[in-house]
N, C-alpha and C positions, 0 to 999 in steps of 0.2 A: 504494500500500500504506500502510495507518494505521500511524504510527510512535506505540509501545506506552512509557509510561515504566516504569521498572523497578518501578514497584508497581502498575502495571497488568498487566504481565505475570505478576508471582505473583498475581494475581490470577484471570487467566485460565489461569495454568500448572499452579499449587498446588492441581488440583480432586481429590478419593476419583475412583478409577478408574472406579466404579458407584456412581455417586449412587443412593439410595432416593427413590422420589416422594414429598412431604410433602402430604397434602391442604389447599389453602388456609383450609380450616376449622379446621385444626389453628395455623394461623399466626394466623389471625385472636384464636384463644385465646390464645395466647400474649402477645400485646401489650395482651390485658384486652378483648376485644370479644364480642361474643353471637354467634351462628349469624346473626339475625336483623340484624344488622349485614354479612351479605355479601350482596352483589344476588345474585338469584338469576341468574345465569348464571353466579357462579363458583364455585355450591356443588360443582361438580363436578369445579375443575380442581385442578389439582397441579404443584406448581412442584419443584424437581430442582437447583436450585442458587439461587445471592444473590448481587447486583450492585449496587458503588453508583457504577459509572462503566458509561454505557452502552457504551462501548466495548469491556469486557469483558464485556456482556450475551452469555448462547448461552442458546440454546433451551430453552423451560420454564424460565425463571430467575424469579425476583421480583426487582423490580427497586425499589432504595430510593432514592426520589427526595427527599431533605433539605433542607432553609433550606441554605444557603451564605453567605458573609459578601458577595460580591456576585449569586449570580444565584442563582434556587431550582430546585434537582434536576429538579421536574417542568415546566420548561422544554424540557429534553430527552426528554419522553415520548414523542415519538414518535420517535425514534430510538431506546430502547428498546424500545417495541413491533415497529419493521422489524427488531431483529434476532434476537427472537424471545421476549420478555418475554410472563409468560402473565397475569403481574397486577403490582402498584406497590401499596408501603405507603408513605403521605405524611404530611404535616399538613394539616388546612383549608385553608391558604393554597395549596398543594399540588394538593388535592382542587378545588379552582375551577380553575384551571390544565389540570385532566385531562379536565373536563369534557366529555362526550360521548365519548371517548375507547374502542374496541372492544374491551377489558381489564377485567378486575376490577379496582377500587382502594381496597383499602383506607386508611380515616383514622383518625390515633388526634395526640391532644396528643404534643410534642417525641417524637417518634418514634426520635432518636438513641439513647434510654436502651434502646430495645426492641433496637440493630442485633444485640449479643452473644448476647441467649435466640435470635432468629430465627435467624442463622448456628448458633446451638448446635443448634437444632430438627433446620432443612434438613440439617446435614452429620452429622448423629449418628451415632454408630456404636460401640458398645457396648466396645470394646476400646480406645477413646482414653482413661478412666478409669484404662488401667494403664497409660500413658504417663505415666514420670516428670520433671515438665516442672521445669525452672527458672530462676527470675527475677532479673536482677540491676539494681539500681535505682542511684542515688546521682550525682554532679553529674560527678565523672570517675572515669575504671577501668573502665565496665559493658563499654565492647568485650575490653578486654583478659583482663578476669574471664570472663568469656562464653568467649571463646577455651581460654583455663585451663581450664574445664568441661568444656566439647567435648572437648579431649585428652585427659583421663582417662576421659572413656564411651569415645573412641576406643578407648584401649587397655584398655581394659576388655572392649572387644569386643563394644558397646552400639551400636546404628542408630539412628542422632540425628540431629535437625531444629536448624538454628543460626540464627535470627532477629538480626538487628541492625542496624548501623547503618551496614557494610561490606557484606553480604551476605544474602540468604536462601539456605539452602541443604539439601537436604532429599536424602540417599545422594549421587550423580551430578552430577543439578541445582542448580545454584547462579544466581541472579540476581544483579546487585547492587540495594542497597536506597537507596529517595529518601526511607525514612521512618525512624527509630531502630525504632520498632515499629509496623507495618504496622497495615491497619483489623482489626476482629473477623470480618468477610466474608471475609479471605484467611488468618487466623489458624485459624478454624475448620476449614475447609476445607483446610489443609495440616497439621493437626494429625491431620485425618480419613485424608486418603491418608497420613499416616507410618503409624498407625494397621493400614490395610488393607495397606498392602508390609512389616507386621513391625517396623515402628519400636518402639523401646522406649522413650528417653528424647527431651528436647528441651531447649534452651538458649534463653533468649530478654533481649534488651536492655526493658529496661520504662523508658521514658520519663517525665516529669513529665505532658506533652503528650498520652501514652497512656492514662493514668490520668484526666486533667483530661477528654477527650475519647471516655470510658470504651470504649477498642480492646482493652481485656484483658476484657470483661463478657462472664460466662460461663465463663472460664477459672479453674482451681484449681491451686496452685501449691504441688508438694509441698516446694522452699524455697524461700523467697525471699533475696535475699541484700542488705544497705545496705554502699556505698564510703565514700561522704563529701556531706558537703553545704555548698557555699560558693557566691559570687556567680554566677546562670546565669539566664536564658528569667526577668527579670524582668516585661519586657517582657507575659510573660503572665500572671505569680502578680500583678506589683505590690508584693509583699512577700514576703522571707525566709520569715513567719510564716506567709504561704499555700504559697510552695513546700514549704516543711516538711509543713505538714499535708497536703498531695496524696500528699509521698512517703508518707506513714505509713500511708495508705488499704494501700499493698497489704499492709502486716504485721497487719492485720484476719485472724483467726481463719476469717474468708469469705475472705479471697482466697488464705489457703495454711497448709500443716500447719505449718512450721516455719519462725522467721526468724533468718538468720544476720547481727549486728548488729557493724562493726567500728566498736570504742567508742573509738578512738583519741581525744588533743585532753584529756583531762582532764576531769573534772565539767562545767567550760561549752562541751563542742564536744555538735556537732549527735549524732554517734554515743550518746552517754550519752544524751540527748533523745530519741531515736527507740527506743533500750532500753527507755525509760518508757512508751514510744505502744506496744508491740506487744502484740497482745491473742491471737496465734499463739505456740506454743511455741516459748521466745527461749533461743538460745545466745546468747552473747558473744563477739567474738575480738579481743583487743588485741595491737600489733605494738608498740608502743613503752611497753610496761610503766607505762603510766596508768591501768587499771583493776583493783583489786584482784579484782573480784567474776569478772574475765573466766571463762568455761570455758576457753577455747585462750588461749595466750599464745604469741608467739614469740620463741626463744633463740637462743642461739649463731651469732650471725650472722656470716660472715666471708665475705672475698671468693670468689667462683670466676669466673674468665674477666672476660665485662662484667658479668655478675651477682651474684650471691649464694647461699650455701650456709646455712640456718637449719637449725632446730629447731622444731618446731610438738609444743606442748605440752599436755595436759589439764592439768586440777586434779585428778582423780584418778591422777597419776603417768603416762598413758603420753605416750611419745614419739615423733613418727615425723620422721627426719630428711628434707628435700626443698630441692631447689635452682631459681631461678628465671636463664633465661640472659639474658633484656631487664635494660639496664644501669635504675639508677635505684632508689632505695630503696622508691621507692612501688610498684614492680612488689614487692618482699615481698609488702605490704600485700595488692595485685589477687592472688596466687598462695594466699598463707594463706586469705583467703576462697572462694578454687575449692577448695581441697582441702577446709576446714571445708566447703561447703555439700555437698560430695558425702558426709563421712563424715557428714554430717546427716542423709541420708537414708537409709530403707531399701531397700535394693538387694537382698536377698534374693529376692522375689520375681520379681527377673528372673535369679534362678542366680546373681548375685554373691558371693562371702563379702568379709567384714571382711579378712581375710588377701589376700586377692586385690588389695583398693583397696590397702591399706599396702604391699603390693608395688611397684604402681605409683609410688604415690607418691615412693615410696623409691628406685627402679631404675629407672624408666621415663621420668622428666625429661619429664612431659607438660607444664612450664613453660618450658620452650626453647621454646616455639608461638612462629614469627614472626608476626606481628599485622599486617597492611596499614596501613602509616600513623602505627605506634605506635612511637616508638623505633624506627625501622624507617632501619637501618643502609647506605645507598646506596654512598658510597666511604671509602674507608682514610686514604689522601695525600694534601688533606688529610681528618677524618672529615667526612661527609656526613651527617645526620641529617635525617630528616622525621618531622614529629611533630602530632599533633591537636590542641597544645592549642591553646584558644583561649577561655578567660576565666583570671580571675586566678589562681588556685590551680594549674591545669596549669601556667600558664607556669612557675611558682615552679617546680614540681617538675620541670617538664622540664628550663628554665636551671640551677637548682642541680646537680640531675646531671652537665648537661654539664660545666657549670665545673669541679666538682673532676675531673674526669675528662679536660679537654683539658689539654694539655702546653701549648697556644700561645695566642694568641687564639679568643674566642669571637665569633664574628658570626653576628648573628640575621635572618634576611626574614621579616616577616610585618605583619599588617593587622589589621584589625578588620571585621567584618560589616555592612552596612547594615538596617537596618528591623529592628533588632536593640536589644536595652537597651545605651545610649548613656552608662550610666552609667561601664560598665566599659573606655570607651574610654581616658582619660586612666591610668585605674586602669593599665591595660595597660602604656602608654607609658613610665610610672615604674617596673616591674617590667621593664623590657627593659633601660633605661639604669642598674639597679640589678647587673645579672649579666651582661651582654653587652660586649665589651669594641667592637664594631661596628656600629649597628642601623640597619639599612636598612626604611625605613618605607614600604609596597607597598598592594597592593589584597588582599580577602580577601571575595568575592563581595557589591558592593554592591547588589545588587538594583535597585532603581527610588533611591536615594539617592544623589545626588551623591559620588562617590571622593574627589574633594578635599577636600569636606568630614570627612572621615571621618577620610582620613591627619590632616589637620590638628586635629583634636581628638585625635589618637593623640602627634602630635607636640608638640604642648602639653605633656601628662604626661611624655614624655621631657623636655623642653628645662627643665621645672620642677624635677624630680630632679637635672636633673646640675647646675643654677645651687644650687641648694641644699646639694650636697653638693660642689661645686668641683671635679668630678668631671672628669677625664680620659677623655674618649670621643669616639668620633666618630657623630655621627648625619645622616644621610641619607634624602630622601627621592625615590623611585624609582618611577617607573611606567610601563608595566604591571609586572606582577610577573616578566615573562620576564628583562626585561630588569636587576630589582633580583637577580634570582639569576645574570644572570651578573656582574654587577659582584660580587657578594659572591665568585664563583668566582676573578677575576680579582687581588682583596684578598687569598686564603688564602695563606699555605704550607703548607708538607708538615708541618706542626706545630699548624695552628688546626685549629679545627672550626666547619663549617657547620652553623647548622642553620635551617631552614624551617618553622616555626608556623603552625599554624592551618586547613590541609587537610587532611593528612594522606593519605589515598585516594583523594578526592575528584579528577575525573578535568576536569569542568568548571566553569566561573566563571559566575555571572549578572552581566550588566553592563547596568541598563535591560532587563529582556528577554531580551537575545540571550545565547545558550549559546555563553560562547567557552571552548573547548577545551583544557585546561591540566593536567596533571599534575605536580606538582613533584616526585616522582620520576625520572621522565623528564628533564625540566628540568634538577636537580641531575646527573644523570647526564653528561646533555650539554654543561654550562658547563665542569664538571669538568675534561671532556677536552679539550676548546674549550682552555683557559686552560693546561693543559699542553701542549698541541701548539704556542700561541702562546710560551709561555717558551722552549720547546725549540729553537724558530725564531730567537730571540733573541740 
């Protein structure tokens, strides 16, 4: 049996119940070709869905065979043709490759730019237009904001599609996800069946990576929403000034009605910058009272539980009070942004009132949403924490939280990523040994890159900080990672808090290759206990 990875599977799962047949003359249009441009044998065929893994290829599909960074798509033509591919759109280089080949195939120049209209074409369906979809972009927050969204159409009583970076999930069906945001071929096509079972709205994580690699093309986004933008996926922009301007593409007047922009950081942070890029109708929402022009701003903050209890405010006077229960000041921030983008939009025509959201908002605590991975609360004695970040700006905000919040020591597990931007490794190491009272230095999926190499430029930036600042800490270095969380279990008392960086959900490691199997959830659970059962013995 072919073992399917989780965006192969929505890909194959995620299909409209009743495809319509698309005549391949119609596709051929689409990507800027003439009639005269399809061999005559496939003037007559029709393809019924779109594939860019043949693996997922079924019957009648078109099948998009791409350039690849090593091997090119129509290498495996004929394994999409045996599973029932009825034509292939390529490139020239592609189209030699297919040659002879008993399929229609269409050629057109970089074909990628075409994958979004073609998926739009094949999965059309007239009622995906009033599906109110929205986008949350920015460097960290997009799962937790995402999250935040979701439970207000929840309770609102809205059937929503939730795209991300933990999960796709669409009513019942839930995958998890290998991609932040999936291709345009599995986009379209579960936007279609939300569409045909009654969906109304959707939620979706929009990536640098997504945008860069245009998986949103063809999609319209009635808000879109910006977190924040600091050091991340250089590796791919090469510069700030490109990641910037990627993220700014989707606040294009073409890619969505409305963008909801948090300007936090003062006149020189990225939010005020991206207020200046949007060419979509721009609210403002400031949490930390550095923009005068904001429309929402947030007051009256005070504790409730791990969380917080605010004020979200217009400049026209109104107020709706709402509470968020993930501990951390920057869950505000992720929480005011879910509420702002949904009173963004209009909801009326799905039967919603204004009266109805403010209720929620107000009594319904759809910001208590546990989030897999995020702040995500494991044990009490001592607290157990797992948490996603992993470049510089999370970790600030993850460590700082903890810190004011632990009674005892704080001790940190976590690593850095291989074939990753290598810049923010030491960056990291000095941000650990700056708030961490413990820091055990681990593995955090090195891919084809040597581990040791990795820790060791992480522990550099540590051992640098704390000689610099004559700092009292203890730094360690531990691996595999199983093993660096149980020692940090075996360190705690009933008074520190553990926390683990830089997974978060994430259930396996790549190491060279191999898929080894690790959840640090689990993990933290079971050292946990391990290390009390052992004292108890004592």
């Amino acid at each position: 049996m072919t073992r399917l990875s989780p965006a192969q599977q929505a890909e194959a799962n995620f299909r409209p119940n009743t495809p319509v047949p698309t005549p391949l003359v119609d596709v051929a249009a689409a990507v800027g070709l003439e009639p005269a441009d399809v061999h005559p044998s496939g003037m007559n065929t029709q393809v019924t869905g779109v594939s860019l893994n043949t693996k997922t290829v079924l019957p009648d599909d078109l099948y998009l065979a791409l350039p690849g960074a090593k091997q090119h798509g129509a290498a495996y033509g004929s394994q999409a043709i045996a599973a029932g591919a009825a034509a292939i759109l390529t490139d020239p280089a592609g189209a030699d490759l297919l040659r002879g080949v008993e399929v229609p195939v269409l050629s057109v120049q970089r074909p990628r730019q075409y994958v979004g209209a073609v998926a739009e074409l094949i999965y059309r369906d007239e009622s995906v237009r009033d599906i109110k979809l929205f986008g949350v972009t920015g460097t960290n927050g997009k799962t937790t904001t995402s999250y935040f969204i979701d439970a207000v159409l929840t309770q609102l009583g809205l059937t929503s599609a939730l795209v991300g970076t933990i999960e796709t999930r669409l009513g019942a069906e839930t995958i998890p996800s290998s991609l932040t945001t999936p291709e345009a071929t599995q986009l379209h096509a579960l936007f279609a069946k939300l569409a045909q079972t009654g969906g109304q709205s959707g939620v979706m994580e929009v990536s640098s990576h997504a945008i860069s690699y245009q998986r949103i093309s063809g999609l319209h986004f009635a808000v879109a929403g910006f977190t924040n933008l600091t050091q991340d996926h250089l590796d791919l922009h090469g510069s700030m000034a490109d990641y910037f301007d990627t993220k700014a593409e989707l606040f294009s007047s073409q890619r969505c009605d409305t963008a909801v922009i948090l300007t936090d950081g003062g006149e020189q942070g990225y939010g005020h910058k991206m207020a200046a890029a949007v060419s979509a109708k721009l609210v403002r929402l400031c949490t930390d009272g550095t923009d005068p022009e904001a429309d929402w701003s947030v007051t009256e903050v005070t504790p409730d539980g791990l969380g917080h209890a605010f004020t979200l405010q217009h400049k026209d006077g109104t107020r709706i009070q709402t509470s968020t229960g993930l501990p951390g000041e920057f869950n505000i921030a992720n929480a005011a942004l879910a509420a702002v983008m949904v009173l963004s939009a209009d909801l009326s025509a799905l039967g919603i009132t204004r009266q109805e959201l403010v209720e929620v908002l107000s009594g319904g605590r759809p910001f208590d949403t546990a989030v897999p991975g995020r702040m995500e609360v494991i044990t009490q004695e001592p607290a157990g924490v797992v948490d996603f970040a992993h470049n510089p700006d999370a970790m600030i905000r993850t460590l700082s939280a903890l810190k004011e919040a632990s009674a005892g020591k704080l001790i940190l597990v976590f690593g850095a990523t291989g074939e990753r931007d290598t810049s923010k490794r030491a960056i990291m190491g000095a941000i650990a040994a700056e708030y961490a009272d413990v820091i055990i230095v681990s593995d955090d999926d090195p891919h084809g890159e040597e581990p040791a190499g990795i820790r060791a430029q992480v522990m550099a930036g540590a051992k640098d900080w704390i000689r610099e600042h004559d700092a009292d800490r203890t730094l360690l270095e531990i691996s595999p990672r199983q093993d660096a969380i149980k020692h940090a279990a075996e360190l705690a008392d009933r008074h520190d808090t553990i926390v683990l960086a830089g997974r978060g959900h994430e259930t396996a490691m790549d190491v060279a290759g191999t898929v080894v199997p690790i959840d640090d959830r689990d993990e933290l659970r079971h050292a946990v206990a391990l290390a009390q059962k052992q004292a108890r013995a004592r």
